[in-house]
VMD Tcl script that builds the backbone (N, CA, C; Angstrom):
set m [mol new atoms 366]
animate dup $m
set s [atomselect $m all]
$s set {name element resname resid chain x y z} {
  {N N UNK 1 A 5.151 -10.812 15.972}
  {CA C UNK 1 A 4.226 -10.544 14.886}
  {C C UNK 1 A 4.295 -9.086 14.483}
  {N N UNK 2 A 3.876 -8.713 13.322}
  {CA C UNK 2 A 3.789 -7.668 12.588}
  {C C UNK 2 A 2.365 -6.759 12.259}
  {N N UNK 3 A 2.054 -6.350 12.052}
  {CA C UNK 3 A 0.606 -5.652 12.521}
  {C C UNK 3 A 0.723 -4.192 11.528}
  {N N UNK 4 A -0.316 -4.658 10.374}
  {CA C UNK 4 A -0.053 -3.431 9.432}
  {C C UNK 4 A -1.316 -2.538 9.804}
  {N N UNK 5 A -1.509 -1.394 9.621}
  {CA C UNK 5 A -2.877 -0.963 9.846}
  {C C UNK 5 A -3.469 0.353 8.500}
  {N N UNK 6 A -3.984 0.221 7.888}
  {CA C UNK 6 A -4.201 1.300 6.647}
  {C C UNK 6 A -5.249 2.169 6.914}
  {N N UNK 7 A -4.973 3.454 6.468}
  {CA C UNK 7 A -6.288 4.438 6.888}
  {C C UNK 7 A -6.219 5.824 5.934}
  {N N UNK 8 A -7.537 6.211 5.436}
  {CA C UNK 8 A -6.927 7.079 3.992}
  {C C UNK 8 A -8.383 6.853 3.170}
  {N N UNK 9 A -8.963 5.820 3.485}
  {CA C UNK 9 A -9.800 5.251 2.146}
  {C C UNK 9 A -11.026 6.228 2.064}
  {N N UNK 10 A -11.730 5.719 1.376}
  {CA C UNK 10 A -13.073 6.719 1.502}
  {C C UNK 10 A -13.944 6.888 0.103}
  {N N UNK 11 A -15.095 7.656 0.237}
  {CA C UNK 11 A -15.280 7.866 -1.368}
  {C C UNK 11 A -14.959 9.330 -1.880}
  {N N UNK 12 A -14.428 9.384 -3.266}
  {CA C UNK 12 A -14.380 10.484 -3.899}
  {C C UNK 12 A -14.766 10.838 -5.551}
  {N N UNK 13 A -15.110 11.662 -5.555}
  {CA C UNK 13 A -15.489 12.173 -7.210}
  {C C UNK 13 A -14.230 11.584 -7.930}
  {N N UNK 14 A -14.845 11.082 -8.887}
  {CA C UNK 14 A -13.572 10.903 -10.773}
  {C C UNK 14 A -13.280 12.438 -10.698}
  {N N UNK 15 A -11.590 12.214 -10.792}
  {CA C UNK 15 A -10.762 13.298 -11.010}
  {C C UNK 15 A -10.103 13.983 -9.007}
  {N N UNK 16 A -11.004 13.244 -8.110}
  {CA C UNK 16 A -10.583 13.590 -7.000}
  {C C UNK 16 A -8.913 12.840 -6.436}
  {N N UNK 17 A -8.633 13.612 -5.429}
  {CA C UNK 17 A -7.160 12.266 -4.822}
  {C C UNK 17 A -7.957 12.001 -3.000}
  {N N UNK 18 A -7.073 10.996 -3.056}
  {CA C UNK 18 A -7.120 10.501 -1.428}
  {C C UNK 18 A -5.414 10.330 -1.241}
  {N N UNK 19 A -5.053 10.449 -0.097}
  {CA C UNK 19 A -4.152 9.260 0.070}
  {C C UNK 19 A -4.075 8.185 1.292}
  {N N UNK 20 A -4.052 7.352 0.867}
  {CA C UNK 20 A -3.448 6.192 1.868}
  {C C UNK 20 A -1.999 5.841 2.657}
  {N N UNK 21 A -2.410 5.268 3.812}
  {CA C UNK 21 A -1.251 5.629 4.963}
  {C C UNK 21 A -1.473 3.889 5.344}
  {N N UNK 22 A -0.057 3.389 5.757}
  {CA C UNK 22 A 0.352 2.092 6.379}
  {C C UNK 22 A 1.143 2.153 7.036}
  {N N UNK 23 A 0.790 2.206 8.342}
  {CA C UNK 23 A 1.523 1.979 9.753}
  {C C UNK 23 A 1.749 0.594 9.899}
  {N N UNK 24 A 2.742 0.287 9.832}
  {CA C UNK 24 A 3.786 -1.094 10.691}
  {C C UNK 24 A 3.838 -0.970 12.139}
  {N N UNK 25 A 3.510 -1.732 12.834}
  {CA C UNK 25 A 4.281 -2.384 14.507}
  {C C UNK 25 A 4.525 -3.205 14.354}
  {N N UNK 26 A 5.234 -3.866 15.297}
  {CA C UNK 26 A 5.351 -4.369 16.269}
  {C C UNK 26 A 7.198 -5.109 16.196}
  {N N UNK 27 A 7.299 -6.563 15.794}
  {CA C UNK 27 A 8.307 -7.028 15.726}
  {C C UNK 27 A 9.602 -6.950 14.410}
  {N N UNK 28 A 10.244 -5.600 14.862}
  {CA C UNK 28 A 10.244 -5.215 13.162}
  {C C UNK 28 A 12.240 -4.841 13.524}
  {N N UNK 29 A 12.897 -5.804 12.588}
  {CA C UNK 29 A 14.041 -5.437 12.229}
  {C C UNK 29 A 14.419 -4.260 11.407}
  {N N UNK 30 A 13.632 -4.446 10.006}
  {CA C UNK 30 A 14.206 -4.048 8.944}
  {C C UNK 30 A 12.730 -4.356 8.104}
  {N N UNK 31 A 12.543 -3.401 7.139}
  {CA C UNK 31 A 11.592 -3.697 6.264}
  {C C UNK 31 A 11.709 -3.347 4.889}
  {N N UNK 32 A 11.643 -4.312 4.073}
  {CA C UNK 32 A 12.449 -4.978 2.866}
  {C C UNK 32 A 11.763 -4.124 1.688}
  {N N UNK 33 A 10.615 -3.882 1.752}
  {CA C UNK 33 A 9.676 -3.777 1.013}
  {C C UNK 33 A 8.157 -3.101 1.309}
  {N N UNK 34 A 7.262 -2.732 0.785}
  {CA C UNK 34 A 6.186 -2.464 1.287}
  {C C UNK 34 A 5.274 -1.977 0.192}
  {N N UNK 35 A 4.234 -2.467 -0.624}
  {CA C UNK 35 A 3.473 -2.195 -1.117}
  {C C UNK 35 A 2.096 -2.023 -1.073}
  {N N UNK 36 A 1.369 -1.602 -2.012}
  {CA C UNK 36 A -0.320 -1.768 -2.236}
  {C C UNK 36 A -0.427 -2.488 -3.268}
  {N N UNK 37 A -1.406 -3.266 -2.835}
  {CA C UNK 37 A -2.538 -4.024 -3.560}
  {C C UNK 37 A -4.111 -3.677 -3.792}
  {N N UNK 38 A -4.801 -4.117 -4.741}
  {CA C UNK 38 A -5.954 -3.793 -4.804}
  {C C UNK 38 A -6.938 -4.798 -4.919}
  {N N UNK 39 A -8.349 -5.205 -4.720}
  {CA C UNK 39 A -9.288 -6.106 -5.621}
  {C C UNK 39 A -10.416 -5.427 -5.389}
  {N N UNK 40 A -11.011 -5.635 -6.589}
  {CA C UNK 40 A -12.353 -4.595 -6.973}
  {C C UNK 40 A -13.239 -6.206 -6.356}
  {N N UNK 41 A -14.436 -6.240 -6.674}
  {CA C UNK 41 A -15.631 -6.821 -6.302}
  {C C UNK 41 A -15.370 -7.758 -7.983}
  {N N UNK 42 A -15.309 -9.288 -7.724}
  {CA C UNK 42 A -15.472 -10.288 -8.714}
  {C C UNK 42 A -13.983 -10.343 -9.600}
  {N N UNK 43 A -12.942 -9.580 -8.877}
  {CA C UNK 43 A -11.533 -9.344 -9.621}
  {C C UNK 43 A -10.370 -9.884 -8.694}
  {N N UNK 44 A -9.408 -10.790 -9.669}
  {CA C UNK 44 A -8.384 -10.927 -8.494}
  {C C UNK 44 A -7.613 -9.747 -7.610}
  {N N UNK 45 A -7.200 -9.693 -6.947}
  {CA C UNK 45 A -6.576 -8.626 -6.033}
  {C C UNK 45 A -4.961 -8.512 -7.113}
  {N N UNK 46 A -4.596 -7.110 -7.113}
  {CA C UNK 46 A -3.361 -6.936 -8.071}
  {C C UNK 46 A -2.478 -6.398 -7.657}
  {N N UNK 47 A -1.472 -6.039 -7.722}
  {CA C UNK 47 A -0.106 -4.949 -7.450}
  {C C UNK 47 A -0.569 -3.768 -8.189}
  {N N UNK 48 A -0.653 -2.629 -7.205}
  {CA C UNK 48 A -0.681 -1.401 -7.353}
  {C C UNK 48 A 0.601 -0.426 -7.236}
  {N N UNK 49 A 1.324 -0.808 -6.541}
  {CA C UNK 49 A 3.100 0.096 -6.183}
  {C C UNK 49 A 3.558 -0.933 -5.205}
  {N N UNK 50 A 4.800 -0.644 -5.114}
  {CA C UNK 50 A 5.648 -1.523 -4.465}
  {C C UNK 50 A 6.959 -0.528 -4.679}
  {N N UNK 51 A 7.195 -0.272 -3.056}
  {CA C UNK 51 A 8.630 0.379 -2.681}
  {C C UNK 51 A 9.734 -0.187 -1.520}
  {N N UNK 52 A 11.105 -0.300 -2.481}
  {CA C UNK 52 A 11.825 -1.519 -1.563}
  {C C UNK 52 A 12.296 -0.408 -0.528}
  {N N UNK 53 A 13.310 -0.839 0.363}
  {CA C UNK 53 A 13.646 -0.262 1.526}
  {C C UNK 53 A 14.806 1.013 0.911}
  {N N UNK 54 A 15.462 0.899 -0.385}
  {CA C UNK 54 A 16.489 1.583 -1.287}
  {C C UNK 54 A 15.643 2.458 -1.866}
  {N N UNK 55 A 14.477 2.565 -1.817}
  {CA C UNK 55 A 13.425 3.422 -2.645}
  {C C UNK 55 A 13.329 3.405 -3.860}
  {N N UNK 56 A 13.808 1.953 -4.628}
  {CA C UNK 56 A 13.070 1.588 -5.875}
  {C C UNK 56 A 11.311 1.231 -6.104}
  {N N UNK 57 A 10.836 1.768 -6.301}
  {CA C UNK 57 A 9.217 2.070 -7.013}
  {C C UNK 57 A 8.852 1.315 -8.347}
  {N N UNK 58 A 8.198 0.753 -8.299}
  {CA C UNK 58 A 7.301 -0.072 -9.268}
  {C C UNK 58 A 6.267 0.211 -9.326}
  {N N UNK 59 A 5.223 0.480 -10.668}
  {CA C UNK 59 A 4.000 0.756 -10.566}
  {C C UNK 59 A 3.099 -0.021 -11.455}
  {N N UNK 60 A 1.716 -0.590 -11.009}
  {CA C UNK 60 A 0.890 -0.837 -12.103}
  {C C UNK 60 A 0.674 0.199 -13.421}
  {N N UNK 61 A 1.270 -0.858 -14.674}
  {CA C UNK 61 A 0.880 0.159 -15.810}
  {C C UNK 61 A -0.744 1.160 -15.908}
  {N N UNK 62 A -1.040 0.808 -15.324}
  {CA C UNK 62 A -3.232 1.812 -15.118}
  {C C UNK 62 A -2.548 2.361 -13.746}
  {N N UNK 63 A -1.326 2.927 -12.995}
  {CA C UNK 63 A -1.436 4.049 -12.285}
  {C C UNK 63 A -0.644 4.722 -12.467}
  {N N UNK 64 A 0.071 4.411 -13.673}
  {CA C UNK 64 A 1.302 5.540 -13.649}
  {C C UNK 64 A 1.228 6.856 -14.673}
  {N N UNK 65 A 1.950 7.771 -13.418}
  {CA C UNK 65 A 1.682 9.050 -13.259}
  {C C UNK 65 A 0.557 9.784 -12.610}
  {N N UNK 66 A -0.022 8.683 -12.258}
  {CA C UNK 66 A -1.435 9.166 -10.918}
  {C C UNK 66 A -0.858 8.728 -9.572}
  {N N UNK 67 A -0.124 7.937 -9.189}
  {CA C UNK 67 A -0.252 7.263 -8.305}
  {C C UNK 67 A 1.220 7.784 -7.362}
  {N N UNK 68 A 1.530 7.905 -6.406}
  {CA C UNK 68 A 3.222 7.728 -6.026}
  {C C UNK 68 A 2.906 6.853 -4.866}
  {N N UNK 69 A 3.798 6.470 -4.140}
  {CA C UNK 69 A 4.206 5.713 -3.419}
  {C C UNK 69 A 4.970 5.813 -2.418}
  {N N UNK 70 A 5.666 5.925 -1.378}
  {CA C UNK 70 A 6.021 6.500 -0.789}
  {C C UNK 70 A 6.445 6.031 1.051}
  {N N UNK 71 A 7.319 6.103 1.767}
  {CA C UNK 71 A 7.836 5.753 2.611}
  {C C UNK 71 A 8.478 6.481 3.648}
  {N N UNK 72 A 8.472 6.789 5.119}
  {CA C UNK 72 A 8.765 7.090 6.265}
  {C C UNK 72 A 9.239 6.337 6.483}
  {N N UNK 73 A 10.748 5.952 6.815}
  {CA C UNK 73 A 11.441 4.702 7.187}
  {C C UNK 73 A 11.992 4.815 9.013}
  {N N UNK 74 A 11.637 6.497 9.571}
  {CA C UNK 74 A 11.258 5.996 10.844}
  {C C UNK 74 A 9.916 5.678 11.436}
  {N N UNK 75 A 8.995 6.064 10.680}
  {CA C UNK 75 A 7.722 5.395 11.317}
  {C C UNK 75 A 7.628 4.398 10.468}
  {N N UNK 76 A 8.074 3.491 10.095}
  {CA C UNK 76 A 7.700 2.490 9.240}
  {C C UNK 76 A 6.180 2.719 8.760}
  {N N UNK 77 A 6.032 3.417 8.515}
  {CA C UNK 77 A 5.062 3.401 6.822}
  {C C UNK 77 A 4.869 4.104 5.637}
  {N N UNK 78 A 4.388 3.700 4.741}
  {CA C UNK 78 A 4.004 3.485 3.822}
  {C C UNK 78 A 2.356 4.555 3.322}
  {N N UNK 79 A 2.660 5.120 2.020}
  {CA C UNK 79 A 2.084 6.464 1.851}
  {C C UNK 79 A 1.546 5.772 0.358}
  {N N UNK 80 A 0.048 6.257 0.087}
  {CA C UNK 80 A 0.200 6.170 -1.352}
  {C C UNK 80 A -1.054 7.802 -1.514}
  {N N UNK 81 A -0.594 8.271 -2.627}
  {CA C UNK 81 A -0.706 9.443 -3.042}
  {C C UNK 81 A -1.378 8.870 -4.316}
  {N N UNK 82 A -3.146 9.076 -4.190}
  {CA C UNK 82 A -3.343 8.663 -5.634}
  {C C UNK 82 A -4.637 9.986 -5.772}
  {N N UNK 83 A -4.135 10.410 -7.225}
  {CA C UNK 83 A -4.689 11.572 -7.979}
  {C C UNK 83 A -5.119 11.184 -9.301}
  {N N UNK 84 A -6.118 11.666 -9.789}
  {CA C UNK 84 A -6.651 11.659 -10.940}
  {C C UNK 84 A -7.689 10.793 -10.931}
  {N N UNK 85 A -8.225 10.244 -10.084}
  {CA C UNK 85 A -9.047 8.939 -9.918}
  {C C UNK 85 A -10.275 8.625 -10.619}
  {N N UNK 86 A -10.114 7.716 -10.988}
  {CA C UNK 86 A -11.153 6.783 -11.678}
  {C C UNK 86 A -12.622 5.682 -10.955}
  {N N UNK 87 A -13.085 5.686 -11.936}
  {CA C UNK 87 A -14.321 5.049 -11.508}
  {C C UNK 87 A -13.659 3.756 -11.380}
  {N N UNK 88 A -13.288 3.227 -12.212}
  {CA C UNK 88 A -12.431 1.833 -12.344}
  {C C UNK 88 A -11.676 1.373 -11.107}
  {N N UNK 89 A -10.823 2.694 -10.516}
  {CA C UNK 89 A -10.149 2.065 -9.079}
  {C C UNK 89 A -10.938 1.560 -8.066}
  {N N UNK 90 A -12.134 1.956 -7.968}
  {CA C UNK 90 A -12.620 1.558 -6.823}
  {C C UNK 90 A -12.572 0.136 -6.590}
  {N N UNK 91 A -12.237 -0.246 -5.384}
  {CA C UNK 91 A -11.907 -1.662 -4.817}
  {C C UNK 91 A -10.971 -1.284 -3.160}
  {N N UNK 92 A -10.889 -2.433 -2.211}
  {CA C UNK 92 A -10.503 -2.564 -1.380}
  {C C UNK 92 A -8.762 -2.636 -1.362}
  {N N UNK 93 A -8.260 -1.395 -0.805}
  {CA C UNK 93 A -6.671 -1.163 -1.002}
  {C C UNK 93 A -6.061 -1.468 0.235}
  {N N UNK 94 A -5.317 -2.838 -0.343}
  {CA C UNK 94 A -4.674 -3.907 1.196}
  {C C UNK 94 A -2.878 -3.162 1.120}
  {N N UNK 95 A -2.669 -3.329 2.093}
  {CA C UNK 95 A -1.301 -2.906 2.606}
  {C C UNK 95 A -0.390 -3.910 2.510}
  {N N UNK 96 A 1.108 -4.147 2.190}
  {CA C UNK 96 A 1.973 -5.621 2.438}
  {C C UNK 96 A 3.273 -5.110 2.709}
  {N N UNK 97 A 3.651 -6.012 3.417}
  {CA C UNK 97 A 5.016 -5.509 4.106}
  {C C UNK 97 A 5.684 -6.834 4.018}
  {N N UNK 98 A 7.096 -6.540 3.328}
  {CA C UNK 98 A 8.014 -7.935 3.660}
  {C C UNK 98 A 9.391 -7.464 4.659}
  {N N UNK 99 A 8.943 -8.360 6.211}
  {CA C UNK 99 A 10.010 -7.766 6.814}
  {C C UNK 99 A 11.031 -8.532 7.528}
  {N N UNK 100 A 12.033 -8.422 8.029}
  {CA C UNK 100 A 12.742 -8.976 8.583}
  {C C UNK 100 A 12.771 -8.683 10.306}
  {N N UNK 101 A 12.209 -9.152 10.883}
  {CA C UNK 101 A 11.751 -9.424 12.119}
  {C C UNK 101 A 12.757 -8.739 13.259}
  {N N UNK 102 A 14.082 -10.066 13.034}
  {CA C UNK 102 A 15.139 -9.715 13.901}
  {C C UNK 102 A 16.327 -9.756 13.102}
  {N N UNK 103 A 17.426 -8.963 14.236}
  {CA C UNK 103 A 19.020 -9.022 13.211}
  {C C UNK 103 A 19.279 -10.229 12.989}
  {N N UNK 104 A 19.077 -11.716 13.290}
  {CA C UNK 104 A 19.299 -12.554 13.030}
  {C C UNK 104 A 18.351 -13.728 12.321}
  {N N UNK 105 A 17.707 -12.492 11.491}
  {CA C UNK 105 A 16.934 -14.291 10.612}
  {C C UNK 105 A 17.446 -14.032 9.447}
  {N N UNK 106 A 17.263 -14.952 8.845}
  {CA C UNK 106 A 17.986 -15.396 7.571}
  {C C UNK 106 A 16.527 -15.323 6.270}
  {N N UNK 107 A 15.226 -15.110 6.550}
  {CA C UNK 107 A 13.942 -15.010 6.500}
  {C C UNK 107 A 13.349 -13.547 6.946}
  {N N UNK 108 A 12.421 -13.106 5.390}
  {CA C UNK 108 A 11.949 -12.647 5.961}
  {C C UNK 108 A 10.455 -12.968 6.192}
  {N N UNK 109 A 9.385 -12.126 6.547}
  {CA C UNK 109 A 8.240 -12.484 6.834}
  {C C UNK 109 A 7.165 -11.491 5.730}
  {N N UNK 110 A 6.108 -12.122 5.533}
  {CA C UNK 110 A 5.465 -10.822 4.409}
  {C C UNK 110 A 3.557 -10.941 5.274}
  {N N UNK 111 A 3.432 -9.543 5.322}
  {CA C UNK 111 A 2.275 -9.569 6.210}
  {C C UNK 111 A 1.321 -8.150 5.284}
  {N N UNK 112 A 0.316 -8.662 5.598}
  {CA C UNK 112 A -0.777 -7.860 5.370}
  {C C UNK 112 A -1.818 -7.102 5.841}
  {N N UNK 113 A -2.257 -5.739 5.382}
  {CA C UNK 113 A -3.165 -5.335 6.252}
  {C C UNK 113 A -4.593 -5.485 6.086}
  {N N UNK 114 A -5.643 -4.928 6.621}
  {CA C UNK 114 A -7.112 -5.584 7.113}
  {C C UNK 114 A -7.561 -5.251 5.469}
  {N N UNK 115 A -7.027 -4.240 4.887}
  {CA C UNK 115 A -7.878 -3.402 3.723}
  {C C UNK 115 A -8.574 -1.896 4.055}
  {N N UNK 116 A -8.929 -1.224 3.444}
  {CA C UNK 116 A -9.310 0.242 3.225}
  {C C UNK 116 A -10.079 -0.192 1.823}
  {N N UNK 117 A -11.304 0.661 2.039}
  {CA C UNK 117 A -12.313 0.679 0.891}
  {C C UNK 117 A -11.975 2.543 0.234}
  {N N UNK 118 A -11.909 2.282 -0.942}
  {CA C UNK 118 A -11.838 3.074 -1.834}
  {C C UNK 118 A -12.927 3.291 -2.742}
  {N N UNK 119 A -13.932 4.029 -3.005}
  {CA C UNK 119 A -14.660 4.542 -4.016}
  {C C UNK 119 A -14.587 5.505 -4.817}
  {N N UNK 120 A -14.333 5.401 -5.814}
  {CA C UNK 120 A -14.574 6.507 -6.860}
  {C C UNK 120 A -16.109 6.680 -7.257}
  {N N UNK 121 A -16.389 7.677 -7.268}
  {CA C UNK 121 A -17.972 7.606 -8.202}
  {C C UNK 121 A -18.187 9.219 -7.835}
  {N N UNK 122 A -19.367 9.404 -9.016}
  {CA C UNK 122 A -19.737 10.803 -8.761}
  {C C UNK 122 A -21.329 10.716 -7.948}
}
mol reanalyze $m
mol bondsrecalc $m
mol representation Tube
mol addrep $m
């Protein structure tokens, strides 16, 4: 098993940054991928960034140029750097990892972390 853990969250003033951190353990070949997600209170949960193991970056159109993304590929994790912040972001920021376990699966596995609460507000 795979075991993501996120830590970073918190509240901050509109116009403040935080960043968020995702530590990976445990049964880990190779890791394919690794993004953030978000869901505010009464909203589906969305794609916020997503960075493959080649360091291609994808971003939600509402974070770009606030947001980076970011990767330690010997500690397996995962960084998000978000500046300029909004009242609007606030919501619970989940961690995802798609990984490949061992040198021999043909599969990989996609796992998630507990969540980190994020507030914006003044």
């Amino acid at each position: 098993q795979v075991q993501l853990v996120e830590s970073g969250g918190g509240l901050v003033q509109p116009g403040g940054s935080l960043r968020l951190s995702c530590a990976a353990s445990g049964v880990i070949f190779s890791i394919r991928a690794m993004g953030w997600y978000r869901q505010a209170p009464g909203k589906q949960r969305e794609l916020v960034a997503v960075i493959t193991e080649r360091g291609s970056t994808n971003y939600a159109d509402s974070v770009k140029g606030r947001f980076t993304i970011s990767t330690d590929n010997a500690k397996n994790t995962a960084y998000l750097q978000m500046n300029s912040l909004k009242p609007e972001y606030t919501a619970v920021y989940y961690c995802n990892a798609d990984v490949q376990q061992r040198i021999w699966d043909t599969r990989t596995n996609e796992y998630w972390g507990q969540g980190t609460q994020v507030t914006v507000s003044s």
